[in-house]
Structure formats: structure tokens, C-alpha cells
C-alpha positions as a printed NumPy array, in Angstrom:
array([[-12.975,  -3.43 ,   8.327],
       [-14.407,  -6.888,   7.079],
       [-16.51 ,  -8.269,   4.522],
       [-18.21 , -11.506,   3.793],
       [-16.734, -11.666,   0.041],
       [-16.874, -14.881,  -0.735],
       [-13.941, -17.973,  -0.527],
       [-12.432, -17.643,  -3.303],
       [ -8.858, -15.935,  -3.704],
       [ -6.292, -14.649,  -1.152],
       [ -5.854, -10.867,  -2.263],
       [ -7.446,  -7.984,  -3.822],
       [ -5.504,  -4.711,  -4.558],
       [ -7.256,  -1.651,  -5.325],
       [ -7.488,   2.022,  -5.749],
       [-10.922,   4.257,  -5.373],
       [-10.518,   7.528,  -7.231],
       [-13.783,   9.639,  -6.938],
       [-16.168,   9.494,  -9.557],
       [-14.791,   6.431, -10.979],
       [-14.932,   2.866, -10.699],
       [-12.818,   1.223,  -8.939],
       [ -9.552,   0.259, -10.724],
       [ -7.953,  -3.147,  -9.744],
       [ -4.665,  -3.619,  -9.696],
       [ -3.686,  -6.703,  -8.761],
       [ -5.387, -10.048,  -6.856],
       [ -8.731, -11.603,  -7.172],
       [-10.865,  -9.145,  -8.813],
       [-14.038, -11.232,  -8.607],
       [-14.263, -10.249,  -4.812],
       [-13.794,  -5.774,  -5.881],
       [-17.209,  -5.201,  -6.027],
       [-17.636,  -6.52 ,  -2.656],
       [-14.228,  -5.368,  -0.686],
       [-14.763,  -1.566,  -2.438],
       [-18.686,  -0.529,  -0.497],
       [-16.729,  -1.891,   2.643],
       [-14.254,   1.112,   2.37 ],
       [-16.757,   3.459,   1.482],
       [-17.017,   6.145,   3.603],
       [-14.187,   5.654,   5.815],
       [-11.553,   7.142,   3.566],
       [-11.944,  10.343,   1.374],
       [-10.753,   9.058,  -1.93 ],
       [ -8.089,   8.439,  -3.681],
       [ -6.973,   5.533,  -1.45 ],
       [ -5.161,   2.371,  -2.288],
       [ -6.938,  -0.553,  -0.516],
       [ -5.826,  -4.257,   0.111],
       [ -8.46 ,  -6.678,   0.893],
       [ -6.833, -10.159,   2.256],
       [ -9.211, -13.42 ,   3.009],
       [ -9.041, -14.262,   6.019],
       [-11.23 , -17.813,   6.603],
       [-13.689, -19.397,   4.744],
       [-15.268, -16.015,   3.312],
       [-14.386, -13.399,   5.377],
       [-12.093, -10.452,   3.939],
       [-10.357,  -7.815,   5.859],
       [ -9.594,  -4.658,   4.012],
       [ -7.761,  -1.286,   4.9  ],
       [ -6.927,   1.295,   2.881],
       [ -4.32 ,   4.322,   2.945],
       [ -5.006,   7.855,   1.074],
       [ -3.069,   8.416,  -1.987],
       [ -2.036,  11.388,  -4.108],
       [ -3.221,  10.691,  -8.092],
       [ -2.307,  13.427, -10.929],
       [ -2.836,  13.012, -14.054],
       [ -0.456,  12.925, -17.059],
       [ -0.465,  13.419, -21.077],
       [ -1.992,  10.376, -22.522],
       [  1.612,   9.414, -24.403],
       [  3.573,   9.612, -21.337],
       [  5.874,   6.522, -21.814],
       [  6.378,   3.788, -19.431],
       [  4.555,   2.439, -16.25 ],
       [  6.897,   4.134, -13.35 ],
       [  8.256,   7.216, -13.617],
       [ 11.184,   8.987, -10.675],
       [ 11.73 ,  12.824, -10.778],
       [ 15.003,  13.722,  -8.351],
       [ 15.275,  17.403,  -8.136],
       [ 18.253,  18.47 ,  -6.047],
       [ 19.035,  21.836,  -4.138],
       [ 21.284,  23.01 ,  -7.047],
       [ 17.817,  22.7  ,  -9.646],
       [ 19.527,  19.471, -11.07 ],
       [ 16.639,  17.094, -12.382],
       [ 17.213,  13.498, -13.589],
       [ 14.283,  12.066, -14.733],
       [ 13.902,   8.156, -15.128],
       [ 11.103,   6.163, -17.006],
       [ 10.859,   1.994, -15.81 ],
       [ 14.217,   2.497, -14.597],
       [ 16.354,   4.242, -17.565],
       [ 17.67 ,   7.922, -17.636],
       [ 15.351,   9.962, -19.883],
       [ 16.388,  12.921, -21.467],
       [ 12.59 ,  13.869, -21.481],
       [ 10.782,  16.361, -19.409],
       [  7.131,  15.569, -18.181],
       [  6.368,  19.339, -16.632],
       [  3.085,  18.14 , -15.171],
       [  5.487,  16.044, -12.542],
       [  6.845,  19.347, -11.332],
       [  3.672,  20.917, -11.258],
       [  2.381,  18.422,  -8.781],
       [  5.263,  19.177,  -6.484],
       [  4.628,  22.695,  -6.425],
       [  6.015,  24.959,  -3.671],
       [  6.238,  22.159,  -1.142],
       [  9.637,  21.289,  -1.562],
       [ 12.64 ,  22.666,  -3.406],
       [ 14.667,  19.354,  -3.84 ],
       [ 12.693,  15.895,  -3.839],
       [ 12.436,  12.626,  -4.91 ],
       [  9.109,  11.682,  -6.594],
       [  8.102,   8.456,  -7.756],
       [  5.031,   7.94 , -10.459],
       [  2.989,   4.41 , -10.987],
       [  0.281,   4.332, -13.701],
       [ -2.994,   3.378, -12.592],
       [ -5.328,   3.075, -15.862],
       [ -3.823,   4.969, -18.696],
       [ -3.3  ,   8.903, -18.061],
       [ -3.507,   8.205, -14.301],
       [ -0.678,   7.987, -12.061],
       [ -0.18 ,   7.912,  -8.147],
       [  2.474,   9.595,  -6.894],
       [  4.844,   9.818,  -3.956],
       [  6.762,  12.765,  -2.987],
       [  9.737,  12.804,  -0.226],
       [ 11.913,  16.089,   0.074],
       [ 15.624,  15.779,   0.05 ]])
């Protein structure tokens, strides 16, 4: 998809969670309110978009669905990974360092899809958090 958004900046990273605004993440994000209608309605949300300029003011933009959960409001950190092997052994870490903590709502996401798995949290905006699951 393309947009006429405008010259200015190079990149706009975003994510469109239903029933919310768009939340930038990272980029330009004087040219959001023009890259997010062009995404509209070819995705079901959530997605994770990337708008890039291409010349003078035109923007291409694609976007990829995403899976967003959310967690308590005091979850420490910014990225959270939950391995869970075959033998139920679960080592949690928060922005890289072993936690002795347990965050139950990440297992709860998982849910019967896999009994060992590798999951791997980002906050979005304060209690929300993609996620990314892989089996093991």
C-alpha cells in the first residue's frame, strides 16, 4: 500500500489494536495519522505496521498481524521471555535477567497450544504487551 504522507522523515513504526488509537513506536510520528487509514481495512487488527518514505512524499506501508495480551499494570520491565521445557521447567527472564517471579497471565496466553515453548513479551503502552510464541 502507499500514501501521500508528506516529506518529512524516513520511518514510521506502528501497532493498530482495535478500539484504540494507534500507538507509535518508533520513527516519525508526525506522518501516523496518515500511514494508519492506509492500513485500514486490509488487516484485522492487532498488526504491527512500518511505513517507509519512499520519494518526495510518498510512503509505503505493510503491516503483519500480531498477538497482544495484556498484563498486571506492575509487571516490571519492557521485554519479558517465558521458556517452558518438556520436563515443566520454566525460566522466566525480565530485560534480559533471570527472575525468580511468575507472571501466570504469560502461561495463560499459551494455553493448550504447546507443552514446551519459548515466548517472548514487548510492552506496547503500559499493561499491553505483544507476544511471540514458538514451541520447542
Amino acid at each position: 500500500m502507499t500514501a501521500e504522507c508528506g516529506p518529512n522523515g524516513e520511518t514510521c513504526v506502528f501497532v493498530v489494536i482495535e478500539g484504540r488509537e494507534p500507538i507509535h513506536l518508533s520513527g516519525d510520528d508526525g506522518v501516523l495519522g496518515c500511514l494508519a487509514p492506509a492500513v485500514s481495512g486490509a488487516l484485522d487488527p492487532p498488526y504491527r505496521a512500518v511505513g517507509i518514505r519512499h520519494e518526495k512524499s510518498t510512503w509505503a506501508v505493510g503491516a503483519v498481524g500480531i498477538e497482544v495480551i495484556e498484563l498486571p499494570a506492575d509487571t516490571e520491565g519492557e521485554e519479558l521471555t517465558l521458556t517452558v521445557t518438556q520436563e515443566g521447567e520454566r525460566a522466566l527472564e525480565i530485560d534480559g535477567r533471570p527472575s525468580a517471579e511468575t507472571i501466570p497471565a504469560l502461561e495463560q496466553a499459551v494455553g493448550d497450544r504447546y507443552d514446551a515453548y519459548f515466548l517472548q513479551a514487548t510492552r506496547l503502552e503500559k499493561e499491553l504487551w505483544e507476544i511471540g510464541i514458538d514451541p520447542l
